[in-house]
C-alpha positions as a Markdown table, in Angstrom:
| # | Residue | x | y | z |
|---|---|---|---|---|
| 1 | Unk | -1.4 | 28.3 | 5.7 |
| 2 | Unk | 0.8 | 31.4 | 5.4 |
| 3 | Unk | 1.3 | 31.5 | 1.9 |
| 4 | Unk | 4.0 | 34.4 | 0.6 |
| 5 | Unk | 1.6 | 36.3 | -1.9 |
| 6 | Unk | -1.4 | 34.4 | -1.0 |
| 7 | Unk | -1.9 | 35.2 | 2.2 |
| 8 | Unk | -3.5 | 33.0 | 4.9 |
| 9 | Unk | -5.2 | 30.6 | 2.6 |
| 10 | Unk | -6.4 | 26.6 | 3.0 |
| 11 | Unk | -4.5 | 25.0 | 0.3 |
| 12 | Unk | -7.2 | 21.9 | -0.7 |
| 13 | Unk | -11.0 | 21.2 | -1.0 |
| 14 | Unk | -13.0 | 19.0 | 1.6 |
| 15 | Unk | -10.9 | 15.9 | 1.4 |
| 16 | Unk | -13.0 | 13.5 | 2.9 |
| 17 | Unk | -15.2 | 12.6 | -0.4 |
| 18 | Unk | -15.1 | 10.6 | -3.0 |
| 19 | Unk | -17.0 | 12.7 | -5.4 |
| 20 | Unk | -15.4 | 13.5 | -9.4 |
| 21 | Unk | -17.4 | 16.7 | -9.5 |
| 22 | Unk | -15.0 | 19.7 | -10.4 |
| 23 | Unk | -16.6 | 23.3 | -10.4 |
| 24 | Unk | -16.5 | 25.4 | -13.2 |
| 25 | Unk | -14.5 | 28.0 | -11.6 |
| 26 | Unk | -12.0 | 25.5 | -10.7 |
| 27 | Unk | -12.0 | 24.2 | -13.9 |
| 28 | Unk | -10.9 | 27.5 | -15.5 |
| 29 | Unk | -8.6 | 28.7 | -13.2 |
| 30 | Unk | -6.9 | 25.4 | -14.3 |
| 31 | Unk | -6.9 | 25.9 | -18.1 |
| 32 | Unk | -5.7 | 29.3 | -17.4 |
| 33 | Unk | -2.6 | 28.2 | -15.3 |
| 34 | Unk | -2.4 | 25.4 | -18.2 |
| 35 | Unk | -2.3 | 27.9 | -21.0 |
| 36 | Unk | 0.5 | 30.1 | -19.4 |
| 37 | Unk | 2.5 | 27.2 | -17.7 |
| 38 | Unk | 2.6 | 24.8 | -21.0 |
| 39 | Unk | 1.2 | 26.2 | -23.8 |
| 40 | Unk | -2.0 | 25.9 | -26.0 |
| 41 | Unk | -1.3 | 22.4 | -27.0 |
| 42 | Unk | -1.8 | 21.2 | -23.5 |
| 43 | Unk | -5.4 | 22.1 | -23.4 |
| 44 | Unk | -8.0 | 19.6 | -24.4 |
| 45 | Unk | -10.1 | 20.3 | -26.9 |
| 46 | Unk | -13.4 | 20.4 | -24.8 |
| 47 | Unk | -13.2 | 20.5 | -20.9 |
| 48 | Unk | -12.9 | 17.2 | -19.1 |
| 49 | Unk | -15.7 | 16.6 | -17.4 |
| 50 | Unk | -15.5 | 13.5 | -15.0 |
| 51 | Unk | -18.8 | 11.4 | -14.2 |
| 52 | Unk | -18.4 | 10.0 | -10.2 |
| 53 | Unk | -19.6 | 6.6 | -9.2 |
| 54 | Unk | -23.9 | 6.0 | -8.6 |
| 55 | Unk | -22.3 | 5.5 | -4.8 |
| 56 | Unk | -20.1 | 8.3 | -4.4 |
| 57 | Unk | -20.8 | 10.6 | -1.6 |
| 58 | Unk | -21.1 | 14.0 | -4.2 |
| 59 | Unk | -22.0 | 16.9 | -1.6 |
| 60 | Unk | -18.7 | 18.4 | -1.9 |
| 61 | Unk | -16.3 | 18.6 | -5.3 |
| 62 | Unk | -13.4 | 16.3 | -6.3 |
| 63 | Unk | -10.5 | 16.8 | -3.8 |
| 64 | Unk | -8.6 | 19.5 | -5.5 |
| 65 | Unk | -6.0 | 22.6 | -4.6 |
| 66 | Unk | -8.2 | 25.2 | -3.8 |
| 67 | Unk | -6.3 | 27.6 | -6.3 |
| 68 | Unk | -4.4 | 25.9 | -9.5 |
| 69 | Unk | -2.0 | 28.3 | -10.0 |
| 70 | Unk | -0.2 | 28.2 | -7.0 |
| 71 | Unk | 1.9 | 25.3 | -7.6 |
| 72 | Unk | 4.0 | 23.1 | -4.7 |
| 73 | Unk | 6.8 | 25.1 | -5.2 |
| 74 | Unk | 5.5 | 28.0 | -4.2 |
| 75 | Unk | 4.0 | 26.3 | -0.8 |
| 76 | Unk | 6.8 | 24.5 | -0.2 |
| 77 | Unk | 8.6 | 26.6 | 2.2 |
| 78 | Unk | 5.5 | 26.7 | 4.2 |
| 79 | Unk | 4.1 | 22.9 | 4.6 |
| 80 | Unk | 6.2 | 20.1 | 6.7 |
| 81 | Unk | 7.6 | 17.5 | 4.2 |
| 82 | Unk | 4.3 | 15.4 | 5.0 |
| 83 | Unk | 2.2 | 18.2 | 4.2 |
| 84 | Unk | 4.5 | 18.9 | 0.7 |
| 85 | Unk | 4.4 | 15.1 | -0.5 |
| 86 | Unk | 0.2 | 15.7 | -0.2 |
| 87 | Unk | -0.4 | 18.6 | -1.5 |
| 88 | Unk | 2.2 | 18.0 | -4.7 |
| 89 | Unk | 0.1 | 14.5 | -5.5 |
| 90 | Unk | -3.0 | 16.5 | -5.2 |
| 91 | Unk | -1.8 | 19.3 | -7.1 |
| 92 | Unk | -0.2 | 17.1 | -9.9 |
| 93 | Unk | -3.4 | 14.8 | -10.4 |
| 94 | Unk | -5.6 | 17.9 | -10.4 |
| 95 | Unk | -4.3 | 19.8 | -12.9 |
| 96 | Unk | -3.0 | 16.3 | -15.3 |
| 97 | Unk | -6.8 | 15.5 | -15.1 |
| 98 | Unk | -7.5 | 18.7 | -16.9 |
| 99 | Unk | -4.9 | 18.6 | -19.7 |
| 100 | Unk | -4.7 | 17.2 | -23.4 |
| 101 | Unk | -4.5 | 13.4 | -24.0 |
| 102 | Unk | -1.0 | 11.8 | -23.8 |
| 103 | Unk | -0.2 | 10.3 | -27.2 |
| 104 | Unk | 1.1 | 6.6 | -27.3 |
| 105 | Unk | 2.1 | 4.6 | -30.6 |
| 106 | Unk | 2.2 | 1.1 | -30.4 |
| 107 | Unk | 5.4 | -0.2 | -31.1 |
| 108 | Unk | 6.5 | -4.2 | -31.6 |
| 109 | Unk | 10.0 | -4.8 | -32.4 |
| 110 | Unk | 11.2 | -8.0 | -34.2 |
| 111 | Unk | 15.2 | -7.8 | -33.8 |
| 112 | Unk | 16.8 | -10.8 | -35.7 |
| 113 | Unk | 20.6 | -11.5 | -34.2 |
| 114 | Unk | 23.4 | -14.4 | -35.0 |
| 115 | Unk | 26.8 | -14.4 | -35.3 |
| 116 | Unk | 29.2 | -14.8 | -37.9 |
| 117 | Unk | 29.2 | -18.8 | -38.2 |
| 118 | Unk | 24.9 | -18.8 | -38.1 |
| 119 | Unk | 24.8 | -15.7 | -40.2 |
| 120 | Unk | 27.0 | -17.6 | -42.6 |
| 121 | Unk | 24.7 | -20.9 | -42.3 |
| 122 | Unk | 21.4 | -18.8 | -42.4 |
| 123 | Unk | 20.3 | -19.0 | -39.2 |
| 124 | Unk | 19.1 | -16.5 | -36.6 |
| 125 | Unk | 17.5 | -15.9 | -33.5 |
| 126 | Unk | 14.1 | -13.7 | -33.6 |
| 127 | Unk | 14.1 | -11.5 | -30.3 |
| 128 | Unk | 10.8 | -9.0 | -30.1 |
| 129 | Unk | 10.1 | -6.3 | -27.4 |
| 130 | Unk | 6.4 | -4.6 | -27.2 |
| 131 | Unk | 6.3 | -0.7 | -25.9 |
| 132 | Unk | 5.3 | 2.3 | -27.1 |
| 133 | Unk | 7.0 | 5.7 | -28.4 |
| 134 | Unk | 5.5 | 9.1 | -27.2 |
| 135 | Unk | 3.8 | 11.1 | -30.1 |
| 136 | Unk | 2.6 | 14.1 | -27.8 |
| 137 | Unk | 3.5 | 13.6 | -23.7 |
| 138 | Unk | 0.3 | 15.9 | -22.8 |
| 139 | Unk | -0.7 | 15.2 | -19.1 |
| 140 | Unk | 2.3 | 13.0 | -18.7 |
| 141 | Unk | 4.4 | 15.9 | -18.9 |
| 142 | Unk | 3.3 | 16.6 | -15.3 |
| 143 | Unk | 2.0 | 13.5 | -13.8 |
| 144 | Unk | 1.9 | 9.7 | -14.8 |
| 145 | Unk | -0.5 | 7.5 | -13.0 |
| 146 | Unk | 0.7 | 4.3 | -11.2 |
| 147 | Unk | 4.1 | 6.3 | -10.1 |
| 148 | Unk | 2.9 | 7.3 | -6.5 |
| 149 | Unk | 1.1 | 3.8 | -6.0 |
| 150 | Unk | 4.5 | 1.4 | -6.8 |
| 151 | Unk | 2.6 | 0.3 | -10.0 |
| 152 | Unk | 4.6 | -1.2 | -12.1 |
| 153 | Unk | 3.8 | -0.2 | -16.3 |
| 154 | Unk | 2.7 | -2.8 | -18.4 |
| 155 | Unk | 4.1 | -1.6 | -21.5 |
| 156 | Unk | 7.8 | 0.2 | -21.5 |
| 157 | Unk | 9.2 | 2.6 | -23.4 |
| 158 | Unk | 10.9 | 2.3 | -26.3 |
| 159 | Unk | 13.0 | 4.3 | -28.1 |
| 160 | Unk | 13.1 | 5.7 | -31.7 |
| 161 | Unk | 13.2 | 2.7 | -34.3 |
| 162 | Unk | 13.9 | 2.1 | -38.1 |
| 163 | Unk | 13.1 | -1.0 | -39.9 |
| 164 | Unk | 16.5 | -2.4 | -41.0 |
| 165 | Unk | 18.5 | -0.4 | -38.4 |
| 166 | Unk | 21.8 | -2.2 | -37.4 |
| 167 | Unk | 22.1 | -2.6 | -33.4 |
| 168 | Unk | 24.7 | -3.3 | -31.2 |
| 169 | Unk | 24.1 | -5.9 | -28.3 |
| 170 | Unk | 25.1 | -4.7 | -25.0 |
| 171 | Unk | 24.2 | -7.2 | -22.9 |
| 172 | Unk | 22.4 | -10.8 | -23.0 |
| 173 | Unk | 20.6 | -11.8 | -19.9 |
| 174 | Unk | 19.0 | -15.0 | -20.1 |
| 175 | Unk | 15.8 | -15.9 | -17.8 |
| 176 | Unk | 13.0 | -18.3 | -16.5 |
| 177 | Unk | 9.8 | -17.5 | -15.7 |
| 178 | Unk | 7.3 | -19.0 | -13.5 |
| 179 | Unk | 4.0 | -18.8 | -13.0 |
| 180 | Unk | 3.4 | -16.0 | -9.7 |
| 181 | Unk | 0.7 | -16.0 | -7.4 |
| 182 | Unk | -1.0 | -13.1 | -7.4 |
| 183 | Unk | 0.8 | -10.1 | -5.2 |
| 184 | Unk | 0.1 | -8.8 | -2.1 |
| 185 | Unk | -2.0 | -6.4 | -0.9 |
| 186 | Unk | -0.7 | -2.8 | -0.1 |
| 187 | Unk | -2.3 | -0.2 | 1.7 |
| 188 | Unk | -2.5 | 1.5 | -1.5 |
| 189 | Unk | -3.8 | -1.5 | -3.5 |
| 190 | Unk | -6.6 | -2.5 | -0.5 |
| 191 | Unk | -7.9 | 0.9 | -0.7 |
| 192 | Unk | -7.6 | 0.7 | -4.7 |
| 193 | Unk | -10.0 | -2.7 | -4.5 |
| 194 | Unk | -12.2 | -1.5 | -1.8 |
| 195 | Unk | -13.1 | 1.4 | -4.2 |
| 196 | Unk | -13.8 | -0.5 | -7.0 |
| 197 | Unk | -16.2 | -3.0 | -4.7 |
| 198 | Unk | -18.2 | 0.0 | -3.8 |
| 199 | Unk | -16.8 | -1.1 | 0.2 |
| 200 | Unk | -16.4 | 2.2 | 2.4 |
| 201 | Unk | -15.6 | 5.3 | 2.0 |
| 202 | Unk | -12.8 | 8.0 | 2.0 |
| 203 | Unk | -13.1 | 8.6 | 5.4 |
| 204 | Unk | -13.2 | 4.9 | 6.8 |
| 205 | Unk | -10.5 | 3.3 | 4.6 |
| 206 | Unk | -7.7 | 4.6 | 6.9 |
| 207 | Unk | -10.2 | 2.9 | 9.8 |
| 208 | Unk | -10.6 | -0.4 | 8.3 |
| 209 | Unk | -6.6 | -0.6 | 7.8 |
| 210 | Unk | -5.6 | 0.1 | 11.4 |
| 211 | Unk | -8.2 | -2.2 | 12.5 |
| 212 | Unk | -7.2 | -5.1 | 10.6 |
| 213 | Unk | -3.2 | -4.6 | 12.0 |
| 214 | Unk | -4.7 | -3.7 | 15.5 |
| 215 | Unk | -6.2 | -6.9 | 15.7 |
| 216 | Unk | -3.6 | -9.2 | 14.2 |
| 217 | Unk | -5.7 | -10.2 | 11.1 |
| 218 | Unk | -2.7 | -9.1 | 9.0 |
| 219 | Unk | 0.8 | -8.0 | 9.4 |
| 220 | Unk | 2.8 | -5.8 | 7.7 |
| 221 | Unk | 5.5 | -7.0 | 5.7 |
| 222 | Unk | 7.4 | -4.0 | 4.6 |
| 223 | Unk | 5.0 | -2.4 | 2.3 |
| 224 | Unk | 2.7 | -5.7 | 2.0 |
| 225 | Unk | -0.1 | -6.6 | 3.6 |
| 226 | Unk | 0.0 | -10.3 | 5.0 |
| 227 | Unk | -2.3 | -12.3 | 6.7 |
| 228 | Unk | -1.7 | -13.7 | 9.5 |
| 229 | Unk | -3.1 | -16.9 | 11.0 |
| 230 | Unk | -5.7 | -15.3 | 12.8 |
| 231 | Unk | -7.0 | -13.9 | 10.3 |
| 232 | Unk | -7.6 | -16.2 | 7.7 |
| 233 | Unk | -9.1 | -18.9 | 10.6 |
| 234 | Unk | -11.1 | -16.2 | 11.7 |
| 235 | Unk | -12.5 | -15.2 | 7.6 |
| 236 | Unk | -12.7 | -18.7 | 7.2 |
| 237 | Unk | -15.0 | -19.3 | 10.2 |
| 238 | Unk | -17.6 | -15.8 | 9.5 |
| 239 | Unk | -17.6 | -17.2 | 5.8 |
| 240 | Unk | -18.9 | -20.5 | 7.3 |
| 241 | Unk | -21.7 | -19.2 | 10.0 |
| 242 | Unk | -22.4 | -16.3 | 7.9 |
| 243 | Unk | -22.0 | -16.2 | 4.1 |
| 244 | Unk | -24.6 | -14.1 | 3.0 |
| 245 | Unk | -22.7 | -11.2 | 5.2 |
| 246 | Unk | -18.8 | -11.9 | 4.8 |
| 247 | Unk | -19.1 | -11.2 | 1.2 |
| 248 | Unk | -18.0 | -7.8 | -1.0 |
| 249 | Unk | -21.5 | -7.8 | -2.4 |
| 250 | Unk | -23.0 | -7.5 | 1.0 |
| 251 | Unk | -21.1 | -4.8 | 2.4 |
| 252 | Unk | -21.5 | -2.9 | -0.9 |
| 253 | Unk | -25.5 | -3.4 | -1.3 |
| 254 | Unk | -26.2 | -2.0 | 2.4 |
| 255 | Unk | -24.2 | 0.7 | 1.7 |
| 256 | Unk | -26.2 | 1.6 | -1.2 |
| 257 | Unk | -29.7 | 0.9 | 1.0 |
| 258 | Unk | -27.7 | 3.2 | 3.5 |
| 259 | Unk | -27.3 | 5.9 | 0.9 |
| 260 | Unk | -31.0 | 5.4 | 0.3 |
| 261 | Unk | -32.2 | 6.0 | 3.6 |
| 262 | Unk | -30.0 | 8.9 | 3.8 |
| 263 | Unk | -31.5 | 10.7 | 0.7 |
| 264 | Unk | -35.2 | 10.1 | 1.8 |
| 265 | Unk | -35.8 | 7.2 | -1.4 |
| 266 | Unk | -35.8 | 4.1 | 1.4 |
| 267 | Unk | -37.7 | 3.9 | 5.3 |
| 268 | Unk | -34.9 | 2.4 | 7.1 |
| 269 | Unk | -37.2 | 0.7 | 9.5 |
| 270 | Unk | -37.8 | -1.6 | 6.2 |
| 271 | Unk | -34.2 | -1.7 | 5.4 |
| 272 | Unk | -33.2 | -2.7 | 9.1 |
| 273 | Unk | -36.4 | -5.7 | 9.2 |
| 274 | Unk | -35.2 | -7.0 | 5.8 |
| 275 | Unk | -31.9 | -7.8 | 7.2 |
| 276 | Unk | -32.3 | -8.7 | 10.9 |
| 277 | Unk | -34.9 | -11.3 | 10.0 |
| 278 | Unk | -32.4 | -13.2 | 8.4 |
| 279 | Unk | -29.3 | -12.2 | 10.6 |
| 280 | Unk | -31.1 | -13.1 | 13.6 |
| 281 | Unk | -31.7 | -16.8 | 13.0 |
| 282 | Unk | -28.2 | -16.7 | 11.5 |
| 283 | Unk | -26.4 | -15.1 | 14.7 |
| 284 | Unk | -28.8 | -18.0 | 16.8 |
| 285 | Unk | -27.9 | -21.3 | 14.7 |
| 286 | Unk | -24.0 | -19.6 | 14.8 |
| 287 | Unk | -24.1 | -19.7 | 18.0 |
| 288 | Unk | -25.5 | -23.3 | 19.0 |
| 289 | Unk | -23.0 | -24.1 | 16.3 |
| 290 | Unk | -19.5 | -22.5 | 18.0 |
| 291 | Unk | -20.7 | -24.2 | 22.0 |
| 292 | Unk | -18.0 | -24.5 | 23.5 |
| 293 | Unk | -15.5 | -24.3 | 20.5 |
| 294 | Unk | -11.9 | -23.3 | 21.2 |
| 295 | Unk | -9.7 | -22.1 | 18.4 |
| 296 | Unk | -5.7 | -23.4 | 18.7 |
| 297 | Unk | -3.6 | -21.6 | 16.0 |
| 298 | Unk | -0.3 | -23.5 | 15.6 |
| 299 | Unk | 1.7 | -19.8 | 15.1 |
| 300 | Unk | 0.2 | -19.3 | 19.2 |
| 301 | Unk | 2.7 | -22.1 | 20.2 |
| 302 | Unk | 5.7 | -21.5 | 21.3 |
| 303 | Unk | 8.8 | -23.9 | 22.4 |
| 304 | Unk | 9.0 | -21.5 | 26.2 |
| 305 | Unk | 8.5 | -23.6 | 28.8 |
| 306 | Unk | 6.4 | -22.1 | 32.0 |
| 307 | Unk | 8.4 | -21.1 | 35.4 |
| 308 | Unk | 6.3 | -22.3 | 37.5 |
| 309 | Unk | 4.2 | -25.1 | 35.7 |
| 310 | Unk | 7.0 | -26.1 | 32.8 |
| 311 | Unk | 3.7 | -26.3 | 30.4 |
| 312 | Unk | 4.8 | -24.7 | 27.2 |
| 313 | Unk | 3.5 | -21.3 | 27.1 |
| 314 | Unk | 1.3 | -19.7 | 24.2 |
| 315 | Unk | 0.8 | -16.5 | 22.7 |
| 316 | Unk | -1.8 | -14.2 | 23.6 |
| 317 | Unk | -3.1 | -10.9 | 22.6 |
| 318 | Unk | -4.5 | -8.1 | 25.1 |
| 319 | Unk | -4.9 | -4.6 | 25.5 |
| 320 | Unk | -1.1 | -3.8 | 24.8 |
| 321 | Unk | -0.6 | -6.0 | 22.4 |
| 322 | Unk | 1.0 | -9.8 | 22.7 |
| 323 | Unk | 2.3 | -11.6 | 25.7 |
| 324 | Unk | 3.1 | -15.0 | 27.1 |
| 325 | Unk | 1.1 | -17.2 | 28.7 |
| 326 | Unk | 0.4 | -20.0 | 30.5 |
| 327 | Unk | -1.9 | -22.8 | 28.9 |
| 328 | Unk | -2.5 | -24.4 | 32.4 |
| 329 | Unk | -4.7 | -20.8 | 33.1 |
| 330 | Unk | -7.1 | -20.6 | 35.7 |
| 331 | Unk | -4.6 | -23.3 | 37.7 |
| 332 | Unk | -2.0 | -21.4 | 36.7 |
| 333 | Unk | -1.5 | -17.8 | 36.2 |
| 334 | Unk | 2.0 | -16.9 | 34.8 |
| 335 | Unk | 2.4 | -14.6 | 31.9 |
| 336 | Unk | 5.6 | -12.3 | 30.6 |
| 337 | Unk | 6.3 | -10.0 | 27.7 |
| 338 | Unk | 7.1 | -11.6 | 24.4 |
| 339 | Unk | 10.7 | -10.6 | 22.8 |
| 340 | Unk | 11.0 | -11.9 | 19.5 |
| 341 | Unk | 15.1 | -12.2 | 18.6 |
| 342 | Unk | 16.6 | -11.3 | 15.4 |
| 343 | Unk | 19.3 | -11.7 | 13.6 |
| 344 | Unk | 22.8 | -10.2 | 14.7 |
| 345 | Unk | 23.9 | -8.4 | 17.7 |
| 346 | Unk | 23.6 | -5.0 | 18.8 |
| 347 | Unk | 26.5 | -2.8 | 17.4 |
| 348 | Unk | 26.9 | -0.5 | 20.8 |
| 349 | Unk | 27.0 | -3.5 | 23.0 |
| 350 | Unk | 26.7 | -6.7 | 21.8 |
| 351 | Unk | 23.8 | -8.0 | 22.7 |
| 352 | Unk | 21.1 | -9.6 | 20.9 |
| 353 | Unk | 18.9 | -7.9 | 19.0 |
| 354 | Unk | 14.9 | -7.9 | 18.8 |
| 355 | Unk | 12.1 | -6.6 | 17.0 |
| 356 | Unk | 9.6 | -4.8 | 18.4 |
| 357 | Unk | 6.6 | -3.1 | 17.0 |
| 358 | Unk | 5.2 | 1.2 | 16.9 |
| 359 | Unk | 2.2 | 1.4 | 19.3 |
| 360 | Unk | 0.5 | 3.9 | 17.1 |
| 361 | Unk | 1.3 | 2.7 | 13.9 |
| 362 | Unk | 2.5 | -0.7 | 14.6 |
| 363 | Unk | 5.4 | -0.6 | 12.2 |
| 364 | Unk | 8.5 | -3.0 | 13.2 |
| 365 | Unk | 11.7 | -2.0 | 14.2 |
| 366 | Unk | 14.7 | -3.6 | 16.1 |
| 367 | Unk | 16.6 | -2.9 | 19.4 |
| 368 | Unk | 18.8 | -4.2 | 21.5 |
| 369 | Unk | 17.6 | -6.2 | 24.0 |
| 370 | Unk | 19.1 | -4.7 | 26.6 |
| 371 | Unk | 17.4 | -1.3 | 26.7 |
| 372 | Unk | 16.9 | 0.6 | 28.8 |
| 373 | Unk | 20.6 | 0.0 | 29.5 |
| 374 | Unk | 21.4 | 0.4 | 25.9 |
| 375 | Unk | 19.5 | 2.5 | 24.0 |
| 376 | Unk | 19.9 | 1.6 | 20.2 |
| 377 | Unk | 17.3 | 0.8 | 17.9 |
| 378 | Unk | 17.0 | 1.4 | 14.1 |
| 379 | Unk | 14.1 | 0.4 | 11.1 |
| 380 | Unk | 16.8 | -1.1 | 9.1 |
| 381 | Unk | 16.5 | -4.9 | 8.9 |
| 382 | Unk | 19.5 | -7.2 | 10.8 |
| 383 | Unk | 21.5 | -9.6 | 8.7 |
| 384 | Unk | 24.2 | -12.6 | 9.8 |
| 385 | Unk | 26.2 | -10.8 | 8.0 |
| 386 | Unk | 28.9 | -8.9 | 8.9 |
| 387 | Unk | 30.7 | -6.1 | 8.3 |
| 388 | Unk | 34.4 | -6.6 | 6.9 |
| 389 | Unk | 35.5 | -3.8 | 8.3 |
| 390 | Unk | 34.9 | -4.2 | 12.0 |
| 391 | Unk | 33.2 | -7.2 | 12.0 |
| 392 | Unk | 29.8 | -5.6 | 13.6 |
| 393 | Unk | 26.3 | -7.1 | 12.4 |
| 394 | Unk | 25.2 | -5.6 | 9.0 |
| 395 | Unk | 21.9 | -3.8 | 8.8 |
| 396 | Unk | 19.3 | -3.9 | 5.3 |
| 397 | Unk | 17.9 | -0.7 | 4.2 |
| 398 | Unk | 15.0 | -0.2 | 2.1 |
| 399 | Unk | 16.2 | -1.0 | -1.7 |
| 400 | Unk | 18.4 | -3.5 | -0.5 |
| 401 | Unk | 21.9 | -1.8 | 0.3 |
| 402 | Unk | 23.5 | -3.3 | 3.1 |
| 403 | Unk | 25.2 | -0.8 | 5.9 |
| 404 | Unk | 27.3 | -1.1 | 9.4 |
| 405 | Unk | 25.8 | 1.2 | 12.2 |
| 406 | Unk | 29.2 | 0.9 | 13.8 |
| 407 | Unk | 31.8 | 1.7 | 11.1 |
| 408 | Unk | 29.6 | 3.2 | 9.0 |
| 409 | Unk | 30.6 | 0.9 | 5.8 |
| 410 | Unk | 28.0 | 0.7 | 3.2 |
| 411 | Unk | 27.2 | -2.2 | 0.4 |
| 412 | Unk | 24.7 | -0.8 | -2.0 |
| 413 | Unk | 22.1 | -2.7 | -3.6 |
| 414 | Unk | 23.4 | -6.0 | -1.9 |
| 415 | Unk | 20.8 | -8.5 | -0.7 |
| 416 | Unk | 20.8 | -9.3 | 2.8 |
């Protein structure tokens, strides 16, 4: 990059490791920028130093801007708003993970309330909050994990408290709680847990992800990861033929013998005997096992009757993705394009609207089902309903708010 003052310069390390290691140049390029940009009470008492995982590929440092003191702002007018949003999470983390200690106290509230008639019979009502109060922000003062991974804080923040300080009650919003399932996987979190298993590396994570969508094991729901049918008939099935493979322990153990092969400690013809003995009799009994077995998922059915044969067609996946087709195949041949219909009508024309998917990325939008005579399509999420204004279908953004592409008429934070 072009950097006014800088130069031609590459703004970050090697980014395809995994590796903690920070150099010691690096390091005190970023206690200097520290020092001027904060103060001395932002510098730790003795460097960090960060200790990477036995399995972390460590030939190249930490991924870190290759100078600290040139900060986003400075770049900014130089990288596409892609290339901003990196470098400023990079640039962030990197110098946070070299600054003093943020500061929490522990804070739990006890706030008694009645009114006038229980106050007068003794009575009260014991509300209590748990948070925290900042002492000394520190590295929070540039950068606070969780807030660039939708995580949300387990503790809030509380403001200054007395004991025996009168407060007024704004608002009383009684609740129920339920037990919830656990959430979702994101991409952020599935990356986050493949880490921590020791599965993959930096370099294959954004592999593994496209795969699983390519092939319909999951499907994105807005930011979550879902799976689909597929996918979990599939899992369950490789779990059954071949559990000591389809397990996290597995995948991370050969990637250790891997790492041993690669570093000269391990002869890999040993490491490749040790598990095709095994995975060869297991691959032989799988397959005397799954003669002649055919796998019907109920989401494959469909209520479309055939043209030509009046069988009810299923769902299929090929090369470009899903189609119709015939069950009555070899006898009969007859396939079309799948159009899945939405909610609403098209605001340009009227007609129905349907949701198609990104090839490269395979994110979901909607258009109108009349393209290519009409034209529209849009990421925002149809609704049934409609605008009061000119009566056109309503469309859901992300955070909820609720807008007319024909009049324009917006409905913020209203759930569609």
């Amino acid at each position: 990059m072009d950097v006014p003052g800088y130069g031609t310069t590459g703004l970050i390390t090697y980014m395809r490791t995994d590796s903690l290691r920070v150099s010691d140049e690096a390091r005190s390029a970023a206690n200097a920028y520290i020092l001027e940009a904060f103060g001395k009470n932002y510098l730790p008492p003795q460097p960090r130093y960060y200790k990477s995982r036995a399995s972390a590929q460590d030939g190249h440092e930490a991924i870190r801007p290759t100078i600290p003191s040139l900060s986003p702002t400075q770049a900014k007018g130089t990288l596409s708003p892609d290339q901003f949003k990196l470098y400023d999470l990079i640039w962030k983390r990197f110098l946070a993970s070299q600054m003093a200690s943020c500061l929490h106290d522990t804070v739990k509230a006890t706030i008694l309330a009645a009114n006038e008639q229980d106050r007068r019979a003794g009575r009260h009502y014991a509300f209590s909050a748990t948070g925290y109060t900042v002492r000394f922000d520190g590295f929070s003062r540039l950068y606070v994990a969780g807030t660039d991974e939708g995580d949300d804080e387990k503790n809030v923040k509380l403001p200054e408290l007395r004991e025996g300080e009168q407060l007024g009650l704004k608002e009383l919003l009684p609740g129920q709680h339920f037990t919830q399932p656990p959430p979702r996987f994101t991409e952020a979190s599935l990356i986050k847990n493949l880490e921590e298993s020791g599965v993959g590396r930096p370099s294959t994570y954004a592999t593994i992800i496209s795969t699983i969508l390519k092939r319909g094991y999951v499907a994105r729901q807005q930011k979550m990861l879902s799976p689909t049918e597929l996918g979990e008939t599939l899992t369950q099935l490789l779990k059954e033929r071949f559990p000591g493979i389809v397990n996290v322990k597995f995948t991370a153990q050969m990637e250790d013998r891997l790492d041993e092969v690669g570093n000269g400690k391990a002869d890999y013809i040993n490491v490749l005997r040790i598990f095709y003995d095994d995975f060869e009799a297991t691959l032989d009994r799988a397959k005397d096992e799954m003669q002649g077995v055919k796998l019907k998922l109920q989401e494959d059915q469909t209520d479309i009757p055939c043209d030509k044969c009046e069988r009810m067609m299923i769902i299929k996946t090929g090369r470009f993705g899903r189609f119709l087709a015939c069950p009555g195949f070899p006898e009969c041949k007859n396939a079309k394009p799948l159009v899945v219909e939405s909610k609403g009508s098209c605001p340009k024309c009227g007609n129905t609207m349907v949701q198609r998917k990104a090839k490269k990325t395979g994110r979901v939008f909607y258009g109108c089902s009349g393209y290519p005579q009409c034209d529209f399509i849009t990421w925002d999420v149809p609704v049934d309903e409609r605008c009061p204004g000119c009566q056109k279908t309503m469309f859901k953004q992300r955070g909820g708010a609720l807008k007319c592409e024909g009049c324009g008429y917006k409905e913020s934070g209203k759930k569609g």
